[in-house]
C-alpha positions in Angstrom: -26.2 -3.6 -4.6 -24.3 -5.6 -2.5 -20.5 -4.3 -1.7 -17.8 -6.1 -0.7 -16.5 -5.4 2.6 -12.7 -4.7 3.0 -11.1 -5.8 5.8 -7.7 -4.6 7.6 -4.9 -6.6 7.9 -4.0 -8.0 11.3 -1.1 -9.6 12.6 2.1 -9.5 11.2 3.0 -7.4 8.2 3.6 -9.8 5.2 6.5 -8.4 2.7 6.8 -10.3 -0.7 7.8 -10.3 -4.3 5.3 -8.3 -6.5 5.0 -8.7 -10.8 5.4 -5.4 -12.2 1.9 -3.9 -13.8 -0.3 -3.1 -11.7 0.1 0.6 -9.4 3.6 0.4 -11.7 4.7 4.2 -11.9 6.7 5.8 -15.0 10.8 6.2 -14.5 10.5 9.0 -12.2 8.0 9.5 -10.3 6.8 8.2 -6.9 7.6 4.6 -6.1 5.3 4.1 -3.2 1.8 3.4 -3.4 -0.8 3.1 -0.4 -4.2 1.1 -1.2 -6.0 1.8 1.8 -9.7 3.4 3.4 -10.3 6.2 5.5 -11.7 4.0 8.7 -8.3 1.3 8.8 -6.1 2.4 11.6 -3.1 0.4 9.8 -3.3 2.8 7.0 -2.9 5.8 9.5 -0.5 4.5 10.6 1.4 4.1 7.0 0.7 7.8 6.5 2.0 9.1 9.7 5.2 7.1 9.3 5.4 8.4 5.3 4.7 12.0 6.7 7.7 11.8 9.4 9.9 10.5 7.3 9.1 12.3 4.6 8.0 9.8 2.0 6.5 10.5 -1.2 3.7 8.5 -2.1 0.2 8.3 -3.9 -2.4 6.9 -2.0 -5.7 5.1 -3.5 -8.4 4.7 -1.5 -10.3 1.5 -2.2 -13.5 2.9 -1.2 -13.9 6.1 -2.7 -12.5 5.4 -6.2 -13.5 2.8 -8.7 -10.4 2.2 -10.3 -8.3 2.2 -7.4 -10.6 -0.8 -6.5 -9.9 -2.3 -9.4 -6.5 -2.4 -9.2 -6.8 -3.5 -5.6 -8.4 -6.5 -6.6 -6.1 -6.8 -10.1 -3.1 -7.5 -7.0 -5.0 -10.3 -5.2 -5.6 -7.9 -2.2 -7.5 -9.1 0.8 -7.4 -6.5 3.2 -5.7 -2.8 3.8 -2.8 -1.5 3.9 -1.8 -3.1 0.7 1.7 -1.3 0.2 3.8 -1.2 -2.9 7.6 -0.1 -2.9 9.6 -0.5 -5.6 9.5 -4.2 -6.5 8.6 -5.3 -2.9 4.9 -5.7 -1.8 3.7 -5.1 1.7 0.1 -6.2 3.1 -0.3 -4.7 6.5 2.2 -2.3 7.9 5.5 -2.4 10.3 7.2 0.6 10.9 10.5 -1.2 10.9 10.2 -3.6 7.7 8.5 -0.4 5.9 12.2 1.1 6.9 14.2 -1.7 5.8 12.3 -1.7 1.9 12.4 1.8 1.7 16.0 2.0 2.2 16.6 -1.4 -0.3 14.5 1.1 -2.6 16.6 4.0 -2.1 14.2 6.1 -0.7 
């Protein structure tokens, strides 16, 4: 069986627009999810930056779980950190932009 590979994002952190659907959450509960592997050191760095600042968030691993896959290709992803928050999308990661659309969130 032939796997694709997932690559990490490099470069500059792209934010954008996302459609509501996919990794959407009920009224409530946590607005940020993390599509990411164990091995991207992006994705770390998500977590570490969630953890000090005290984020909620779920994350999905696209290697260890089936569906979190499938959703990860449902959004059109290409690489890890895929990052959603709220209605804003971000692929890659920048501590300062994650600030800015946490705070636009409310979180």
């Amino acid at each position: 069986m032939v796997k694709d590979r997932i690559q990490s994002y490099a470069g500059d952190a792209q934010v954008s627009k996302r459609n509501v659907g996919v990794g959407t959450k009920p009224q409530g509960a946590v607005q940020v999810t993390l599509y990411s592997t164990s091995w991207c050191g992006y994705c770390r760095q998500a977590r570490q930056h969630f953890a000090k600042r005290g984020v909620r968030y779920d994350e999905r691993d696209v290697e260890a779980s089936a569906a979190a896959r499938r959703e990860y290709h449902q959004l059109g992803a290409r690489g890890v950190p895929v990052i959603l928050v709220g209605r804003q999308r971000m692929d890659g990661f920048d501590a300062a932009r994650m600030d800015r659309l946490l705070k636009a969130e409310g979180l």
